[in-house]
Backbone as CSV, one residue per row, in Angstrom:
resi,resn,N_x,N_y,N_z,CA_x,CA_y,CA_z,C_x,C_y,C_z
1,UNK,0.834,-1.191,0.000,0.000,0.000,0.000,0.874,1.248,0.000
2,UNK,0.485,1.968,-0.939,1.568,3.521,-0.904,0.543,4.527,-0.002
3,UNK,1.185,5.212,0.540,1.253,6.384,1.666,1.676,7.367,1.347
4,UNK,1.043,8.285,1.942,1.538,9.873,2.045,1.832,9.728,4.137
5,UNK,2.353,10.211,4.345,2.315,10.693,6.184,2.332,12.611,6.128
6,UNK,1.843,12.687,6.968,1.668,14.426,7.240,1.640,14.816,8.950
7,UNK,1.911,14.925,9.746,2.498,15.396,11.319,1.797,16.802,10.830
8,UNK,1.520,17.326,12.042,1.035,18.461,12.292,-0.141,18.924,11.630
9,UNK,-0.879,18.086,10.998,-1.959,17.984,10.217,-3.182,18.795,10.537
10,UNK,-3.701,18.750,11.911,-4.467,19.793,12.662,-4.528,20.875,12.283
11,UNK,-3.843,21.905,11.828,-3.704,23.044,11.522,-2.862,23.614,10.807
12,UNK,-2.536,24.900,10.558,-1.203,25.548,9.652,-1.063,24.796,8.608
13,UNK,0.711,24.742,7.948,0.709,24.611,6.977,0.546,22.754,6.837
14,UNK,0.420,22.356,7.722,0.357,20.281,7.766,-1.143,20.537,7.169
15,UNK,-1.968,21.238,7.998,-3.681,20.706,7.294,-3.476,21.690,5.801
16,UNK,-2.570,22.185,5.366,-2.552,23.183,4.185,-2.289,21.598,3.268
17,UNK,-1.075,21.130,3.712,-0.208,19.994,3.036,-1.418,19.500,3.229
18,UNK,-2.283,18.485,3.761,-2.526,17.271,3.691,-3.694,17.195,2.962
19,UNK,-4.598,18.462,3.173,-5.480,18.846,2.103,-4.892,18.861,0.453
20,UNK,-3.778,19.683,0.371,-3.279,19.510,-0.838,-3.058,18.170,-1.419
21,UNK,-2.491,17.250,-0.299,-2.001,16.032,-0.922,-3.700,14.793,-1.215
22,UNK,-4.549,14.856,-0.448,-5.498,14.333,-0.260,-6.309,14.445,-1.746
23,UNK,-6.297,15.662,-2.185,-7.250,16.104,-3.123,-6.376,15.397,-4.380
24,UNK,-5.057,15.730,-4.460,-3.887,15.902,-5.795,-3.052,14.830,-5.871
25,UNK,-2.808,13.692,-4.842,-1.686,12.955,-4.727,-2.123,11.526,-5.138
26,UNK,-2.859,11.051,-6.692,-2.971,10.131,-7.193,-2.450,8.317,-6.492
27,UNK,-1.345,8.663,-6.304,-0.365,7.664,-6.878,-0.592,6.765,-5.293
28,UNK,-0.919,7.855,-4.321,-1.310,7.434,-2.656,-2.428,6.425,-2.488
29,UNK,-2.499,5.593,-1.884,-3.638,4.957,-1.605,-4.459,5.629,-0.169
30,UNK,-3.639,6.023,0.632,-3.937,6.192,1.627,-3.341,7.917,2.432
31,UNK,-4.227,8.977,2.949,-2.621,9.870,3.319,-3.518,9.948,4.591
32,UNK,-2.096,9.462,5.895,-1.786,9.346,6.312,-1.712,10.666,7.644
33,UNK,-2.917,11.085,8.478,-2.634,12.521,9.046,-2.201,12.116,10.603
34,UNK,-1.420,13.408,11.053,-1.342,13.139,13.065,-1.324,14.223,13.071
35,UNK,-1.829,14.031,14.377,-1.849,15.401,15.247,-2.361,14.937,16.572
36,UNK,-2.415,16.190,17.157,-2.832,15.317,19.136,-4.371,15.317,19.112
37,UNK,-4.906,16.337,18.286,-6.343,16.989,18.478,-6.939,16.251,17.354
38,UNK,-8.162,15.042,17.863,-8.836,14.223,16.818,-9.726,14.942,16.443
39,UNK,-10.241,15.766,17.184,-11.868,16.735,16.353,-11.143,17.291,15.087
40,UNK,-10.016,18.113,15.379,-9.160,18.872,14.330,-9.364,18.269,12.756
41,UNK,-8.553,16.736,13.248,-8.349,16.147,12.643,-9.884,15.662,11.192
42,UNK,-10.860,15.292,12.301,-12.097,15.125,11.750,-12.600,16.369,10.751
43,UNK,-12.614,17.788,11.636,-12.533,18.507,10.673,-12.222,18.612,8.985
44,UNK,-10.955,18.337,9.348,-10.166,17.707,7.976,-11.038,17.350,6.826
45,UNK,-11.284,16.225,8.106,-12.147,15.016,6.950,-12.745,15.837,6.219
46,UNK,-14.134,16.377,6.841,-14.892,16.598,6.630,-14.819,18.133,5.430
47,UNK,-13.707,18.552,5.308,-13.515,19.177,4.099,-12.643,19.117,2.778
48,UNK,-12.590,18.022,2.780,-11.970,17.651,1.693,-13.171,16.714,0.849
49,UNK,-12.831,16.642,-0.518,-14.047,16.158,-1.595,-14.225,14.915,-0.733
50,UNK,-15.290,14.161,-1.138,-15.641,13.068,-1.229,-14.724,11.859,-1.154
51,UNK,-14.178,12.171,-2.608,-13.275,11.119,-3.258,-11.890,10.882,-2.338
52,UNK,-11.618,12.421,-1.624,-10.441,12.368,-0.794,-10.595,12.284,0.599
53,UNK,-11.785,11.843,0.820,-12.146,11.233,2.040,-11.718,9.754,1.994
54,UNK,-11.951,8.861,0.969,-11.716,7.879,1.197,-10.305,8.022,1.144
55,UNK,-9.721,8.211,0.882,-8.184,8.297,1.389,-7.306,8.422,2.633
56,UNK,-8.418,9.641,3.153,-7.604,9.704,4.780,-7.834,8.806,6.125
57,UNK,-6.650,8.787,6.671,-6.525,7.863,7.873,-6.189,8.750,8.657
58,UNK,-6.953,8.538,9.683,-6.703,9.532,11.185,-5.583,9.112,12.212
59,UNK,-4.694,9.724,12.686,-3.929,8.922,13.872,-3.963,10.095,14.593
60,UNK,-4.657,9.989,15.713,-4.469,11.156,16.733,-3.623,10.986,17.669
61,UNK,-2.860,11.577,18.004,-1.584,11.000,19.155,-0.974,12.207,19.151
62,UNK,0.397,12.364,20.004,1.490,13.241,20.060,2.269,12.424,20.006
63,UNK,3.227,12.732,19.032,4.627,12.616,18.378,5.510,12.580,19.377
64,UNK,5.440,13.330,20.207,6.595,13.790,21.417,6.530,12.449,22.196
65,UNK,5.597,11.874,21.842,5.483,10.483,22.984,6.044,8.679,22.467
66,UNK,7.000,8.440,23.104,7.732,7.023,22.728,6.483,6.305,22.420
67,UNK,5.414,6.170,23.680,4.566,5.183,23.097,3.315,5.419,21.885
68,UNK,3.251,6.775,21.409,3.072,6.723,20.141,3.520,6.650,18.809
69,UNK,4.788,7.104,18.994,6.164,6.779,18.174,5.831,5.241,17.740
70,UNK,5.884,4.629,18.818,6.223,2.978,18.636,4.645,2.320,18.110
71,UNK,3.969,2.895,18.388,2.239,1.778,17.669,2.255,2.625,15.928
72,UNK,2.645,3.517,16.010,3.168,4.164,14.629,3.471,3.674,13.921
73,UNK,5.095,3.334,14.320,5.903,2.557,13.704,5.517,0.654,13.505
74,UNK,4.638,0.640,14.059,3.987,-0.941,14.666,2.904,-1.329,13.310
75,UNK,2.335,0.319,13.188,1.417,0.039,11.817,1.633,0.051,10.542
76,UNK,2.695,0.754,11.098,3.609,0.779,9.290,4.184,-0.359,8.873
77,UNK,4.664,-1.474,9.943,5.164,-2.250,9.902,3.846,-3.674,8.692
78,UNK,2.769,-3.476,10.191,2.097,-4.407,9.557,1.041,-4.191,8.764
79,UNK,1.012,-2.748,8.082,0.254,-3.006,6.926,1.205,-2.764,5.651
80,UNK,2.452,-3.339,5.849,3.430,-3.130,4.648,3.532,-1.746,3.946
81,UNK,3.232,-0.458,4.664,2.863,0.700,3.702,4.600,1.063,3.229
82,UNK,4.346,1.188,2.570,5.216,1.969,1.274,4.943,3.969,1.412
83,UNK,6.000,4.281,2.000,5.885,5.839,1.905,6.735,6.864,0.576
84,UNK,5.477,7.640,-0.030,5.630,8.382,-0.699,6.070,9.676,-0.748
85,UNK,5.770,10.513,0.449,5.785,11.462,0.933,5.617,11.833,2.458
86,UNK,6.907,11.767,3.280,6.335,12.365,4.734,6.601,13.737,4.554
87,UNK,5.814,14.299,5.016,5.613,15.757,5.115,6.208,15.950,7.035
88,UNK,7.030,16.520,7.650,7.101,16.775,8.963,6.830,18.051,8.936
89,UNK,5.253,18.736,9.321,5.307,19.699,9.439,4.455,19.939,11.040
90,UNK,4.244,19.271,11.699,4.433,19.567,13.405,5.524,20.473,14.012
91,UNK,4.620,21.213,14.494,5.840,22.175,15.272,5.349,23.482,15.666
92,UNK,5.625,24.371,17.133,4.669,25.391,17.421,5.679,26.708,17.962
93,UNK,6.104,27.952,17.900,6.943,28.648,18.206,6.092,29.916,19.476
94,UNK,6.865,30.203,20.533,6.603,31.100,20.868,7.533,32.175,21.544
95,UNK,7.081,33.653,20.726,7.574,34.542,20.780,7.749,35.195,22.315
96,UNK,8.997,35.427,22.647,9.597,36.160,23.737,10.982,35.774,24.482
97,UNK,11.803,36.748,24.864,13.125,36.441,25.426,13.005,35.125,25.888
98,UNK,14.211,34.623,26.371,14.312,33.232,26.936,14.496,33.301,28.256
99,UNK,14.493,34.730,28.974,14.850,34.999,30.140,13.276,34.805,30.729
100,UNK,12.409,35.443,29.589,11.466,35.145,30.224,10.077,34.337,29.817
101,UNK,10.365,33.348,28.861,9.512,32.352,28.789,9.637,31.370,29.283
102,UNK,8.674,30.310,29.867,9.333,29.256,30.641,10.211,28.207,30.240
103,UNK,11.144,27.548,31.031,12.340,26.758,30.407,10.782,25.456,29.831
104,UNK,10.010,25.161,30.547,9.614,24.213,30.212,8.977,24.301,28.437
105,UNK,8.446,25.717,28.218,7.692,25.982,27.248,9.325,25.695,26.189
106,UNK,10.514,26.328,26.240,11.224,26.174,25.361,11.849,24.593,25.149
107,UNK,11.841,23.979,26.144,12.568,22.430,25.791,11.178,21.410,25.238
108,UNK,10.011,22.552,25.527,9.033,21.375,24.421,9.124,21.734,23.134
109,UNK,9.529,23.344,22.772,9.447,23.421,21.713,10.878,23.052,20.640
110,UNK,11.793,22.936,21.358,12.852,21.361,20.684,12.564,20.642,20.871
111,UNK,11.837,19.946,21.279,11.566,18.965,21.665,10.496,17.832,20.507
112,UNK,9.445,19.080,20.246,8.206,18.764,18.921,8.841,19.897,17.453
113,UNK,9.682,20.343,17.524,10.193,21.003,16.024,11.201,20.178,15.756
114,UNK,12.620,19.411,16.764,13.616,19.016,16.183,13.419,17.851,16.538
115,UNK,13.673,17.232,17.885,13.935,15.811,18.193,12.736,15.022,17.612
116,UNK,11.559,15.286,17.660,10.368,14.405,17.267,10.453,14.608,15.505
117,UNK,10.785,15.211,15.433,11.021,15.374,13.680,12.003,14.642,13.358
118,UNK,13.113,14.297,14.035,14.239,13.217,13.629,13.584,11.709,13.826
119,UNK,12.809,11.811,14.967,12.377,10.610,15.557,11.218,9.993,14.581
120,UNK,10.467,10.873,14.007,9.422,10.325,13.106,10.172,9.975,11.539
121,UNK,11.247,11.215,11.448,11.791,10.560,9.833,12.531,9.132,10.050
122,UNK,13.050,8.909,11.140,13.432,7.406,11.252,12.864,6.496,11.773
123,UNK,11.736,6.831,11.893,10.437,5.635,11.820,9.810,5.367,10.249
124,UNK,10.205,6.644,9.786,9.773,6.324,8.362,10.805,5.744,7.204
125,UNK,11.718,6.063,7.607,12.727,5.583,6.591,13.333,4.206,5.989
126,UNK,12.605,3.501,6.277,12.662,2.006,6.031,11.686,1.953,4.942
127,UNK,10.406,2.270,5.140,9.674,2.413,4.290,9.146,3.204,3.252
128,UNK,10.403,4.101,2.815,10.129,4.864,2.081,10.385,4.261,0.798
129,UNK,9.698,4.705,-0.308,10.530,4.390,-1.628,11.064,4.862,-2.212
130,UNK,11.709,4.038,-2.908,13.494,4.399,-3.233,12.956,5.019,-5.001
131,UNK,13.685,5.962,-5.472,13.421,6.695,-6.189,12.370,7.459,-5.955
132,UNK,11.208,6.826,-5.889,9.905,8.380,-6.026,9.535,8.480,-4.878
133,UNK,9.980,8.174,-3.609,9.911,9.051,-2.070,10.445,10.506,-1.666
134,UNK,9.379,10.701,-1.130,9.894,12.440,-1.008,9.640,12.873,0.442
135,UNK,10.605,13.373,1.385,10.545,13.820,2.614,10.649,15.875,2.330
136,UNK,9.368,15.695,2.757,9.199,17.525,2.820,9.505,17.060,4.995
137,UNK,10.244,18.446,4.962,10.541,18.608,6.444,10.038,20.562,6.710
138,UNK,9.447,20.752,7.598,9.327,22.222,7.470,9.769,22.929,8.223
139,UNK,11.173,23.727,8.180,11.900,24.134,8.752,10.904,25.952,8.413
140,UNK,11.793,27.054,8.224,11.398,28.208,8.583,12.550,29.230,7.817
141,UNK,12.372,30.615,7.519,13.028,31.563,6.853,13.913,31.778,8.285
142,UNK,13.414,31.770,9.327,13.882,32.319,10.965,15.174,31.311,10.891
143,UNK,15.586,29.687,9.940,16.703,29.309,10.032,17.728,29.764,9.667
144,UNK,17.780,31.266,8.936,18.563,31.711,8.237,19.536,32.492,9.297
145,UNK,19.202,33.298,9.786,19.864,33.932,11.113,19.043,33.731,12.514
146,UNK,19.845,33.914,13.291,19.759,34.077,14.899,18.211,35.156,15.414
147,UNK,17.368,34.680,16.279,16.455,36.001,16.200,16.013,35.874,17.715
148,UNK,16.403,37.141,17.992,16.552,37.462,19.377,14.654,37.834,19.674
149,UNK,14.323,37.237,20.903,13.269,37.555,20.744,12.434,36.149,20.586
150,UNK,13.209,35.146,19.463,12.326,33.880,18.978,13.422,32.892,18.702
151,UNK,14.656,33.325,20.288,15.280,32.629,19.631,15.053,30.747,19.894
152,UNK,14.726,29.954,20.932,14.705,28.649,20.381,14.108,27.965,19.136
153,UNK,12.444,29.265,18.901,11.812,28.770,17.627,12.925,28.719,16.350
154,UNK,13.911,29.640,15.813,14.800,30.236,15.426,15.816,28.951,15.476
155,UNK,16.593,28.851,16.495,17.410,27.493,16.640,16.955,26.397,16.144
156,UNK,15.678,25.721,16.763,15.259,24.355,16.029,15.105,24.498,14.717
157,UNK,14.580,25.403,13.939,14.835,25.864,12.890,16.234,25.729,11.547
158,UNK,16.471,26.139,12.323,18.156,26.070,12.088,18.089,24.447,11.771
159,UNK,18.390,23.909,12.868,18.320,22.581,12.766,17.742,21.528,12.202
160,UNK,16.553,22.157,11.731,15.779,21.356,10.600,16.376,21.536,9.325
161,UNK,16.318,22.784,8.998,17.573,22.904,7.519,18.830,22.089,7.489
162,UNK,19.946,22.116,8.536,21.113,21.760,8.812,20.565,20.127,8.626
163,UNK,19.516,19.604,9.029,19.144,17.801,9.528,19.087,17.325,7.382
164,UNK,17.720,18.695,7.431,17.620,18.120,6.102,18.534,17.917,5.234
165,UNK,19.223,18.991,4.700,20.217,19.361,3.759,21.672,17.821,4.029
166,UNK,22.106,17.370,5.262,22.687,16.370,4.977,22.190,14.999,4.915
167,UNK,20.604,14.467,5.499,20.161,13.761,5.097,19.641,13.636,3.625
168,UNK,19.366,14.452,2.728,19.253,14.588,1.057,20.654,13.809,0.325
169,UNK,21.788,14.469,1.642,23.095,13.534,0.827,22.927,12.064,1.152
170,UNK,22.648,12.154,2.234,22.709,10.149,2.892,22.136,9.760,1.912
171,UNK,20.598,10.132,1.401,19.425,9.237,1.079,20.122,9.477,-0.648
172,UNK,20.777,9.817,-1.204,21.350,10.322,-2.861,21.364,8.993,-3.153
173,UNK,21.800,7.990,-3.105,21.483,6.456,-3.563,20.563,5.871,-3.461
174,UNK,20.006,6.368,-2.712,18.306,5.544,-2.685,17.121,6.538,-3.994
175,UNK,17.588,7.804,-3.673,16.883,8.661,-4.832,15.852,9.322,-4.179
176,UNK,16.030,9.151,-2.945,15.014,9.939,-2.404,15.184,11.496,-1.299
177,UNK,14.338,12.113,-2.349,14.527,13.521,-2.178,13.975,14.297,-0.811
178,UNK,14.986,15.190,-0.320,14.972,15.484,1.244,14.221,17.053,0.974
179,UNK,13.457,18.065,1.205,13.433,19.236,0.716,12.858,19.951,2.338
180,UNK,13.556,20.857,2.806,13.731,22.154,3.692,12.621,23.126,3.187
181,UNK,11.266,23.411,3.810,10.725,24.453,3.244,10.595,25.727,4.524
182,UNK,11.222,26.745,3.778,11.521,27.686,4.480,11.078,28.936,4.211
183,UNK,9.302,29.358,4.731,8.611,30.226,4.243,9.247,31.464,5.951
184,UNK,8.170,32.581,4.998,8.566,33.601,6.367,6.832,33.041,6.916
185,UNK,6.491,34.108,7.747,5.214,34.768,8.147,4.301,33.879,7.266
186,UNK,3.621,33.182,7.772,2.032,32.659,6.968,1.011,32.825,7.653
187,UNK,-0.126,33.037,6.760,-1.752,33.580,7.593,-1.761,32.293,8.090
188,UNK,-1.822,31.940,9.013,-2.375,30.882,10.002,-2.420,30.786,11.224
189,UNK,-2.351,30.167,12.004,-2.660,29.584,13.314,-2.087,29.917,14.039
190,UNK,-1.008,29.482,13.858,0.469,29.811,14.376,0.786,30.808,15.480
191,UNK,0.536,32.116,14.609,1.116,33.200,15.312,-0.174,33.329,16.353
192,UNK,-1.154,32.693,16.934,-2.429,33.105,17.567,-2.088,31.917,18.521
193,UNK,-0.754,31.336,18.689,-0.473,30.260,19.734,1.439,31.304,20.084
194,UNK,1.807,31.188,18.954,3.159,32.563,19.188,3.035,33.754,19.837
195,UNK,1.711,34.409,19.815,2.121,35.412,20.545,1.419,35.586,21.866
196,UNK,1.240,34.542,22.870,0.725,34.714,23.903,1.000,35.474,24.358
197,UNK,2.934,35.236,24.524,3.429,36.437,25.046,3.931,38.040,24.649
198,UNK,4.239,37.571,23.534,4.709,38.864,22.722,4.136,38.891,21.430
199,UNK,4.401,40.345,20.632,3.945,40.274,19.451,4.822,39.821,18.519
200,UNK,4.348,39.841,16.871,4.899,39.400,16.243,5.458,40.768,15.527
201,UNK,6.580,41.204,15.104,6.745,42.590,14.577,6.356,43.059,13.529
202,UNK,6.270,44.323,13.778,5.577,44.799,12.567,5.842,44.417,10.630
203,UNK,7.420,44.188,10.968,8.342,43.834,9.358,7.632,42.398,8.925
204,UNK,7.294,41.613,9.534,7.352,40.526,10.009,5.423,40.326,9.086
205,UNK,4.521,41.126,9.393,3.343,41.195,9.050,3.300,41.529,7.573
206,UNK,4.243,42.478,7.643,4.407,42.848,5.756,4.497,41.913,4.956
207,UNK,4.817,40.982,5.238,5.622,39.628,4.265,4.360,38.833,4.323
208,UNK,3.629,38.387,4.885,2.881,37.423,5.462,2.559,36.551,3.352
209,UNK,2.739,35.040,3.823,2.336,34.578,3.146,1.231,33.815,2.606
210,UNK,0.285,33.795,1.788,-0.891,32.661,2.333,-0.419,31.210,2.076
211,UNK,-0.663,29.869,3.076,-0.567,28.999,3.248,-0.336,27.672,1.643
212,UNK,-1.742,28.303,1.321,-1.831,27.444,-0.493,-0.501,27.550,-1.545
213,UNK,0.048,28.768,-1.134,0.862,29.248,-1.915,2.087,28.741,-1.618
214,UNK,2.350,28.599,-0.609,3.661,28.366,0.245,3.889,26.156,-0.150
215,UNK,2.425,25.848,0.029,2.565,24.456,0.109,2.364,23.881,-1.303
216,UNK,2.085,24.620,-2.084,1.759,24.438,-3.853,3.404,24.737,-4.578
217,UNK,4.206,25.757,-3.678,5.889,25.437,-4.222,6.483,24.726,-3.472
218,UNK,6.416,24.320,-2.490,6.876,23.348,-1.582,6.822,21.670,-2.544
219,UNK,5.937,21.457,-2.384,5.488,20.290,-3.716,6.455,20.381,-4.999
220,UNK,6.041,21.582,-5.314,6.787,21.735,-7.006,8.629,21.510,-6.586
221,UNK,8.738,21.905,-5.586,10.227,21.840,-5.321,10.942,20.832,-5.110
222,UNK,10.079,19.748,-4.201,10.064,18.483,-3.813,10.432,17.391,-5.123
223,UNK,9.350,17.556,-5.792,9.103,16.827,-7.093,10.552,17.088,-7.596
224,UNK,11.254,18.004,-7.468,12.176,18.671,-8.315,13.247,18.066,-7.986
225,UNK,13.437,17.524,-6.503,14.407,16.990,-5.607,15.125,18.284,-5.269
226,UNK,14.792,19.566,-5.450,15.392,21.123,-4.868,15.568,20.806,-3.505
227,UNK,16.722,20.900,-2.682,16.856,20.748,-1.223,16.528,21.947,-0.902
228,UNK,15.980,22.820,-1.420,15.501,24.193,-0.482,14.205,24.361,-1.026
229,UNK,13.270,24.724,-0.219,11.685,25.801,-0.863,11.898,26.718,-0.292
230,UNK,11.937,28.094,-0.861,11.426,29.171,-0.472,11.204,30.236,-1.123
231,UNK,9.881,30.915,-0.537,8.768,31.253,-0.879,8.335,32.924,-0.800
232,UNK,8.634,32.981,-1.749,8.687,35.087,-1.805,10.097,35.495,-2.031
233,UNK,10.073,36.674,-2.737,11.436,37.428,-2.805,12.186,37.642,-1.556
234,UNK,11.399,38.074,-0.980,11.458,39.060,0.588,12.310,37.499,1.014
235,UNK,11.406,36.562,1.476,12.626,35.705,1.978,14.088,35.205,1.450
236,UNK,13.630,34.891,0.308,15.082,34.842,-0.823,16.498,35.765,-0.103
237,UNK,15.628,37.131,-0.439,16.604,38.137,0.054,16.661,37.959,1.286
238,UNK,16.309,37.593,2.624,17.042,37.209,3.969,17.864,36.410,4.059
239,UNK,17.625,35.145,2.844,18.673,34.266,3.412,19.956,34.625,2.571
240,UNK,19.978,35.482,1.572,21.355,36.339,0.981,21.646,37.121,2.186
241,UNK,20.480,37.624,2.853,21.100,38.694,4.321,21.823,38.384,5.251
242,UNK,21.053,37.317,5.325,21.951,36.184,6.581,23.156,35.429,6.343
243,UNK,23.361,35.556,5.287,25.112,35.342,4.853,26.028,36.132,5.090
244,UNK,25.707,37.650,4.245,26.538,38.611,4.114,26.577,39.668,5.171
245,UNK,25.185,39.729,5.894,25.379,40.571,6.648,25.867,40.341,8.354
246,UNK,26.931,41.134,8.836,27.220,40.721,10.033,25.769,40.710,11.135
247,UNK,25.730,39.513,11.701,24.250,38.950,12.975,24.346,40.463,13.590
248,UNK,24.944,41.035,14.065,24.903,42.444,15.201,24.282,43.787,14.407
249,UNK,24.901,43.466,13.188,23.853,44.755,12.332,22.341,44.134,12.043
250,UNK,22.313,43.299,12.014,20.870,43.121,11.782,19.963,42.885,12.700
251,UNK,20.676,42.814,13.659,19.832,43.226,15.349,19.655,44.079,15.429
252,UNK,20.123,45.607,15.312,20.066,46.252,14.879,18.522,46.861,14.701
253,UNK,19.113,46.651,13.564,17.741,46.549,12.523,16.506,46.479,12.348
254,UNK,16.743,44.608,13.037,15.364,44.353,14.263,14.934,45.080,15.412
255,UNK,15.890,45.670,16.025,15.042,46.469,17.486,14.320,47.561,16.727
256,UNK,15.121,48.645,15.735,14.526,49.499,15.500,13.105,49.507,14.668
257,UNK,12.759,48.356,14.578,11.092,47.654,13.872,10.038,46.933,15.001
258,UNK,10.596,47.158,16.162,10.010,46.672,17.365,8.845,47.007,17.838
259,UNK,7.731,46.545,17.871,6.561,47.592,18.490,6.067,47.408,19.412
């Protein structure tokens, strides 16, 4: 049986992906959603055609948890699925110093952006297929430089690019393509769980991307085996920024856009 998998499916850009893949992804027998929140999930269902209803499979669980990890990996096992596409796009950021958000709030959020994202691609990687398997991972434009303010969201970040980009080399003999999608700002969910504590800045709103758009080149990029997506000029040009420009000037930069 061929598979799609999608993490973070509930909301943002995972229910963007899984809708996309549900409606468009032929070749799937089955795609494959998680998230912790089953109503969410049902939701889902319940808006996608007909035809791409029969396709979806619900797994409600958290990722962050060994013993869902393992009945996961338990089902993949015994219904022989064949993966086409994992999408890892689970993952939740929130905005404010580190002095003063709680340690606990920041070691969950490495915790469900990086470690559970390693932990699910190597539950999947046995069963992926070799040539036309495709691992979308969704890292962030924020991996490009340091961002004071957001910085663990920012770090794991980092680390999803850095994970992907040398797993694309591991997997180069098998043929299966690793792709980093690294949008800025998207209308979604997100920032309405990000900014409990703080806002999101004003520069930051200018860019905003819509979701369809972001996950419709994400795909095209994938297909492409492109180890990078990203999505708008505006980001393009950060991650040229974040090369050339020294991290202290562009702090800078950032305070004086602060509101």
């Amino acid at each position: 049986m061929y598979i799609a998998v999608v993490t973070g499916a509930s909301s943002g850009m995972g229910r963007a992906f899984a809708r996309r893949l549900a409606e468009g992804l032929n070749r799937a027998d089955e795609i494959w959603v998680i998230a912790r929140r089953r109503e969410r999930l049902r939701e889902l269902y319940g808006k996608v055609s007909p035809a791409a209803r029969k396709k979806i499979r619900i797994f409600a669980g958290d990722i962050t948890e060994e013993s869902f990890r393992e009945r996961f990996s338990k089902e993949l096992w015994e219904r022989d699925a064949r993966i086409l596409f994992l999408v890892n796009a689970a993952g939740f950021g929130k905005i404010g110093e580190v002095e003063k958000l709680s340690v606990r709030t920041q070691t969950d959020m490495a915790d469900l952006n990086a470690l559970s994202l390693v932990a699910m691609t190597g539950i999947c990687l046995p069963h992926m297929v070799p040539r036309y398997g495709r691992i979308v991972n969704f890292a962030s434009a924020a991996a490009f430089l340091p961002q004071p303010g957001f910085a663990v969201y920012a770090a794991t970040k980092a680390f999803v690019l850095s994970f992907s980009e040398a797993l694309g080399h591991e997997l180069k003999d098998r043929e299966i393509g690793v792709t980093a999608v690294c949008p800025g700002p998207v209308k979604t969910e997100f920032f309405d769980l990000a900014e409990e504590f703080s806002y999101i800045p004003i520069y930051k709103r200018l860019v905003m991307a819509k979701p369809e758009a972001v996950v419709k080149k994400a795909i095209k990029d994938s297909v492409k085996r492109r180890s990078l997506s990203v999505y708008g000029l505006s980001m393009k040009g950060l991650r040229v920024i974040g090369v050339v420009v020294p991290h202290r000037l562009i702090f800078r930069i950032m305070d004086g856009f602060r509101v």
